[in-house]
Structure formats: C-alpha cells, structure tokens
C-alpha positions in Angstrom: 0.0 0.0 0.0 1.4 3.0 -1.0 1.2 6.0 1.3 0.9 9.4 0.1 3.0 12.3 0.0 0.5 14.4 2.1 0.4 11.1 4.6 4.1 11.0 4.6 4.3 14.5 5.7 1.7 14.6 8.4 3.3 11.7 10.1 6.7 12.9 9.5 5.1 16.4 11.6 3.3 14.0 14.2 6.6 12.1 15.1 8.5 15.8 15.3 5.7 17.4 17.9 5.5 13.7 19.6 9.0 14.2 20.2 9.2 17.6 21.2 6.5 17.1 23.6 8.6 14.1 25.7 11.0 16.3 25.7 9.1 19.0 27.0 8.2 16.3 29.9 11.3 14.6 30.3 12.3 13.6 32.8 8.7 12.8 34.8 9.8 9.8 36.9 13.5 8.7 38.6 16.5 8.0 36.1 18.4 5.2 36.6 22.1 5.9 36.6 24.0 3.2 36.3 27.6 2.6 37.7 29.4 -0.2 36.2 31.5 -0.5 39.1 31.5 -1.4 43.0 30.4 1.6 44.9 33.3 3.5 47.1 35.1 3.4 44.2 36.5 6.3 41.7 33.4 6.0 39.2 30.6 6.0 42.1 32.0 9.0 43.5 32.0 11.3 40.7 28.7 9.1 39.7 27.0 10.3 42.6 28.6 14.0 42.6 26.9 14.7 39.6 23.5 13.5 40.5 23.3 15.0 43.3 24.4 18.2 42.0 21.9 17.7 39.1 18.8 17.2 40.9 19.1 21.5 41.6 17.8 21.2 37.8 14.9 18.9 38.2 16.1 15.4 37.8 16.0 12.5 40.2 18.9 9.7 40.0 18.9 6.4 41.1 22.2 5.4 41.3 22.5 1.6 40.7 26.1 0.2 41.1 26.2 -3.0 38.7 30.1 -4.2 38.9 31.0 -7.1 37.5 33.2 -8.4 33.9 35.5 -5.0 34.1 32.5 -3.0 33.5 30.7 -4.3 31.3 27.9 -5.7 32.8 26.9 -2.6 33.8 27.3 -0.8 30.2 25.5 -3.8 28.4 22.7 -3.2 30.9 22.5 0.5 29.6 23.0 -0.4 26.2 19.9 -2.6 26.1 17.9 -0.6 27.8 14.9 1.2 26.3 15.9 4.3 24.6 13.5 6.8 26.6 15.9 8.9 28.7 15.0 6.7 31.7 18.2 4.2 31.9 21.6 6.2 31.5 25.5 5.0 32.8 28.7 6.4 33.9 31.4 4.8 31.2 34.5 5.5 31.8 37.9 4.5 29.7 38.2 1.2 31.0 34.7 -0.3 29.6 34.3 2.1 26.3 37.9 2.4 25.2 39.8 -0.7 26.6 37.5 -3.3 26.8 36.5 -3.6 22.9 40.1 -5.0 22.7 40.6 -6.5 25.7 37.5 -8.9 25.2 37.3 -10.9 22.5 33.8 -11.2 22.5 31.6 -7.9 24.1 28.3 -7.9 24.6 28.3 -4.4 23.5 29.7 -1.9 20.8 30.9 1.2 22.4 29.9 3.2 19.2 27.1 1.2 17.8 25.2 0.6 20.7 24.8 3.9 22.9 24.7 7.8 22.8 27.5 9.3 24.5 25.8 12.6 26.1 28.5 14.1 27.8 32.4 14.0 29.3 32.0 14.6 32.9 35.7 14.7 34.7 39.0 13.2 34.2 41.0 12.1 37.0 44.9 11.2 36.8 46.0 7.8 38.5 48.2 7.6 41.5 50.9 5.4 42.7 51.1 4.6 46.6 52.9 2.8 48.9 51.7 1.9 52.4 53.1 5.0 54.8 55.5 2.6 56.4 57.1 1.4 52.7 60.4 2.2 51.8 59.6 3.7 48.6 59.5 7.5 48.7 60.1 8.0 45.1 59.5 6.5 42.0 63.4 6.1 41.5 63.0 4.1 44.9 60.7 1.8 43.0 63.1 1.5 39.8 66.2 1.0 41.6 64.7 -1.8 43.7 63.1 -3.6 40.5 66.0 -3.8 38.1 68.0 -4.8 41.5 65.4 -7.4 41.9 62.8 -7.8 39.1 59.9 -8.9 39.6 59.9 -8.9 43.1 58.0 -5.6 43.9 53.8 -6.5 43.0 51.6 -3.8 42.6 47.6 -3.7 43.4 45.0 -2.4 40.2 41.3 -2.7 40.4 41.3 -5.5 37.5 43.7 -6.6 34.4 43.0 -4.3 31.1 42.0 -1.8 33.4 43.6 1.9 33.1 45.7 1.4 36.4 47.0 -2.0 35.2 48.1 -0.5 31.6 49.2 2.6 32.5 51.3 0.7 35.0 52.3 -2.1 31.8 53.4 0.9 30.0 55.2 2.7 32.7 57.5 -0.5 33.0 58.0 -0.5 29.2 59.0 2.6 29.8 61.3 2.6 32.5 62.8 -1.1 32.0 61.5 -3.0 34.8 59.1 -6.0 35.9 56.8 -5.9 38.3 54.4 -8.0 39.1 50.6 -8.1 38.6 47.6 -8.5 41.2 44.5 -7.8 40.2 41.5 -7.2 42.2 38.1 -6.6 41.8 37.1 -2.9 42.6 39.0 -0.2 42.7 38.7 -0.2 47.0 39.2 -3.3 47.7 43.0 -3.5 47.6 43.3 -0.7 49.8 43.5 -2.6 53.1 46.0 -5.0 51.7 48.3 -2.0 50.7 48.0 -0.4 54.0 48.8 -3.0 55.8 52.1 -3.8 53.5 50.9 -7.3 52.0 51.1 -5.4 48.6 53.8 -3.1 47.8 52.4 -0.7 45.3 48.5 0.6 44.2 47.9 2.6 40.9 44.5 3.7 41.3 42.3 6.4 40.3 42.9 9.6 42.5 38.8 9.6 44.1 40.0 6.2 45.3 42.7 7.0 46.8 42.6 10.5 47.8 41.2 9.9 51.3 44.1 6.8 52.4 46.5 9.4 51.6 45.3 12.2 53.3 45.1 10.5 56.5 48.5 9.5 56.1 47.7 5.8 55.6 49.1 5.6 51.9 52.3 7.4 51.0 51.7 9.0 47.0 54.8 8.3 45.3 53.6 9.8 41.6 50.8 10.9 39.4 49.8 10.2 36.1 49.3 13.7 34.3 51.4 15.8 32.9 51.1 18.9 35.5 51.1 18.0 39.2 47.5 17.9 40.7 46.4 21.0 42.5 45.1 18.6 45.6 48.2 17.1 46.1 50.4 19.7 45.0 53.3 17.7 47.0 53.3 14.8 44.5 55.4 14.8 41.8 54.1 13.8 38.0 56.0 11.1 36.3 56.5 13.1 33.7 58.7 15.1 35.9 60.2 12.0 37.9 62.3 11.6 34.8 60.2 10.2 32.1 59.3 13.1 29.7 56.1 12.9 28.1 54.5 10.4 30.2 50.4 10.7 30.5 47.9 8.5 31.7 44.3 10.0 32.3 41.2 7.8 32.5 37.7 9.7 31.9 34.2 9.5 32.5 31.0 10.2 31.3 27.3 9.9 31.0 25.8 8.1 28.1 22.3 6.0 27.4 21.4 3.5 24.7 21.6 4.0 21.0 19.0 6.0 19.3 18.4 8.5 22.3 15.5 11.1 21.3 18.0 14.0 20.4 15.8 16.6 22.4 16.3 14.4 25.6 20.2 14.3 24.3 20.6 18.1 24.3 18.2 18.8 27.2 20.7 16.6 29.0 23.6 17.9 27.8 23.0 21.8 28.5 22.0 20.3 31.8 25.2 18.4 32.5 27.1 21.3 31.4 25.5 23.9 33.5 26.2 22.2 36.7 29.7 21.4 36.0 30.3 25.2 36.2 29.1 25.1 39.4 32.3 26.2 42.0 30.9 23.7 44.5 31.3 20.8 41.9 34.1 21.5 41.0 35.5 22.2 44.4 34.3 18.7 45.5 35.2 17.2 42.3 38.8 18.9 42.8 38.8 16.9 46.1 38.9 13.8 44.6 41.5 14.7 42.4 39.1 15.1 39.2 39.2 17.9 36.3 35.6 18.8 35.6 35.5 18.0 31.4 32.3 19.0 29.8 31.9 18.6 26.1 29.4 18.2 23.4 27.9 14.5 22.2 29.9 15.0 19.5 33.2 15.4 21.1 32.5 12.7 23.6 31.7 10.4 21.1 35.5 11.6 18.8 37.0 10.6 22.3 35.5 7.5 22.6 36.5 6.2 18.7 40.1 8.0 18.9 41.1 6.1 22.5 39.3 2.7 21.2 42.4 2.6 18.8 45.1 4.4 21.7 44.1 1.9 24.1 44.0 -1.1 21.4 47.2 -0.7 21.2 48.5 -1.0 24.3 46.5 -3.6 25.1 47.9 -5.3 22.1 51.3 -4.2 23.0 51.3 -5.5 26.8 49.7 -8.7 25.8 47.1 -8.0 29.0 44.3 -10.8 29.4 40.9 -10.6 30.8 40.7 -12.5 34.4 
C-alpha cells in the first residue's frame, strides 16, 4: 500500500511534535544511573557528585552500582535498555575504550550501541605505597626492580584496566618488571596495601585521595602531565624523569543508541550547566578530578580515537581478561 505524499508528511510532523512534547516532559519519573563499578570506588563518586548536583535542575537519579566483567555488565545493561531517557550510565575508559580490545567477545559496541551525552571529569592515576614502605620516590621503586625484578607487585582494580596498563606501559618505559595483582574494585586492595601485604597501588585519585590524606598511603607519583592541584606535593612522572609520560582515564554519562535527540541536548545543557558550578568543582577537585564537559559530538570523537590508543597497548602489553 502506498502512502501518500501528504500522509508521509503529516506523520513525519506528528513524530517531530510527539518528540518535542517528551522532551518537553522529560524527565517525569527517577532515572536510573548506572555505575558499572563497585560503589566506594572512583566512578561511584564522581557518579553520585553529579546527581546530586543535578537534581538543583529537576532530575532524580537512582544510582544503581552494577560491577561485575571489568565493566561491562553494567554498560551492556544500559545499552539494552529502552531508549526513553529513563536508563543512562557512567562509562568511563576502561569499559568504552579498553574493553573492545581487551575482550574478545563484548556484549556491547561502544559506538554502535549507545549515545555518548556528555564527558564529565577526568581524573589522573596515582601510585602509593603503604606509609611505612620504603619507597618515597618512584626512583626508589626503579632502583629496587631492576636490582630485583619482579619482586616488587603492585595492586590495580582488575587486568585491562587503566591502572594496570598505565602501569604495563610505565615498565615498558622505565625497563623493569613488576608484578601483577588484580583485584576486583578499585577499593578493595586498599586494606592489603596499608597494611604492606602489597607493595604498590595505581589507582584512580577519588579512590585514593582519602588513604592518603590521612597518612595511611604514602603517593609516590601521578599520572598527568602537570602536578594535581590537591596534592600539589606529589610529583608527575612526567617530571620523575620520564618526559612525556600521561595516563588519564575519563568518565562520562551516556544511554542506549537512538536517544531522542531533544532528551540528548536537554541533557547535555544540563550536565554542562552544573559542572560550572564552583561547589562541583571544588568537590570534584577533592577527589582529584578535572571537571571536562563537552558536546555529544566530542565525547563520542573521544570514545573512537582512545578505542584505537588503548588497542594498542593492550595489544602491546599482551594484557588478558581474568
């Protein structure tokens, strides 16, 4: 049956006022945020943050912490999900830009299957020690490897995560061995590390920030290029003597593919509002995280460009999935 052009045109006008309408009434009931990681850790509290900071415009989060497969549990969960505005997630560089490598077979497509919205924050890693380790500097760490390689382990939240290739390509970097213990969750090698069962953590800064404040964790060095204004007496390793080194991992709110574009800009211009908001970014700042707003657009160039920067070294490190 053919339709006419007339038809075609009235329907086409129908779907465009439908559209603008939900908009207009989105969101009228709880969003479910999704954070593909335990909570306590780096993710959650940026996660939570935001929504908090974001209900001032209107919306209510439900934060939902689904960890489990380095992430991707909780993305796949968002990726399936109805496309209505009512089920976003946090991704972050680990399950968007690492994992499509690092897993042979993902449930999900990290550019097929959802709508990046927005970059929230981006948060350097740190290297600890417990306070009562002999390592005070990272050339305390070096000399003691290549003395005796692979003797010095070092905690990360998971294999093919961030922490454990950044650390991967520090070692390429610097010559040395160390060796690998994954846990799962960014928090839950903390206790080990304090009490001196593991030598070394690289962890995101949020996770961190608190153990080293109250002098639990000694930081030995940070991941960015330019020290970070919250621990100002931490040197970069960059500066430590390996020029040019940078490790950031970032996150950032996204929902399933074919997100109603109004509901996608609405959200946007929200995001972006409240992460000019001094008290966000002071609390952000805390936990060691850059606020890092952006357009979908941009997000999604991020997302494509560090799927092939992180392919690499995942290639390169020849990392496995637990």
């Amino acid at each position: 049956m053919q339709i006419s052009r007339r038809a075609a045109v009235a329907f086409a006008a129908a779907s465009l006022a439908a559209s603008a309408a939900f908009a207009q009434s989105w969101p009228s009931k709880p969003i479910r945020l999704i954070v593909p990681f335990p909570a306590g850790g780096g993710t959650d509290i940026i996660t939570r943050e935001v929504a908090n900071k974001l209900t001032t415009s209107g919306y209510n989060f439900v934060v939902d912490n689904k960890p489990g497969s380095g992430g991707n549990l909780g993305v796949d969960a968002a990726a399936k999900a109805p496309a209505d505005g009512y089920t976003l997630v946090m991704g972050q560089t680990s399950n968007l830009a690492i994992n499509p490598t690092l897993y042979p077979k993902l449930p999900y497509d990290s550019v097929k299957d959802l709508t990046p919205v927005s970059l929230v924050a981006s948060s350097p890693l740190v290297i600890v020690a417990s306070a009562n380790s002999p390592f005070h500097t990272l050339a305390d760490v070096v000399k003691e490897a290549k003395a005796h390689p692979g003797t010095i382990n070092f905690a990360s939240s998971g294999n093919g995560t961030v922490a454990h290739l950044t650390a991967e390509s520090f070692q390429r970097v610097a010559g040395i061995k160390l060796t690998h213990i994954p846990y799962k969750g960014a928090s839950q090698g903390a206790t080990d590390v304090i009490s001196g069962q593991v030598q070394l953590y690289v962890s995101s800064i949020p996770t961190l920030i608190g153990h080293i404040k109250s002098g639990k964790m000694r930081a030995i060095a940070v991941t960015s290029l330019k020290r970070v204004d919250d621990l100002p007496q931490v040197p970069t390793i960059a500066e430590s003597g390996y020029k040019g080194f940078e490790a950031v991992t970032w996150f950032g709110i996204l929902g399933p593919a074919n997100l109603p574009k109004d509901v996608v800009t609405k959200l946007n211009a929200d995001i972006n509002k409240a992460l000019k908001d001094p008290e966000l970014e002071k609390k952000l700042g805390a936990q060691g995280a850059d606020i890092a707003g952006s357009t979908p657009e941009q997000f999604a160039k991020l997302i494509r460009d560090d799927i092939a920067r992180w392919g690499k070294i995942v290639k390169d490190s020849g990392a496995k999935i637990d």
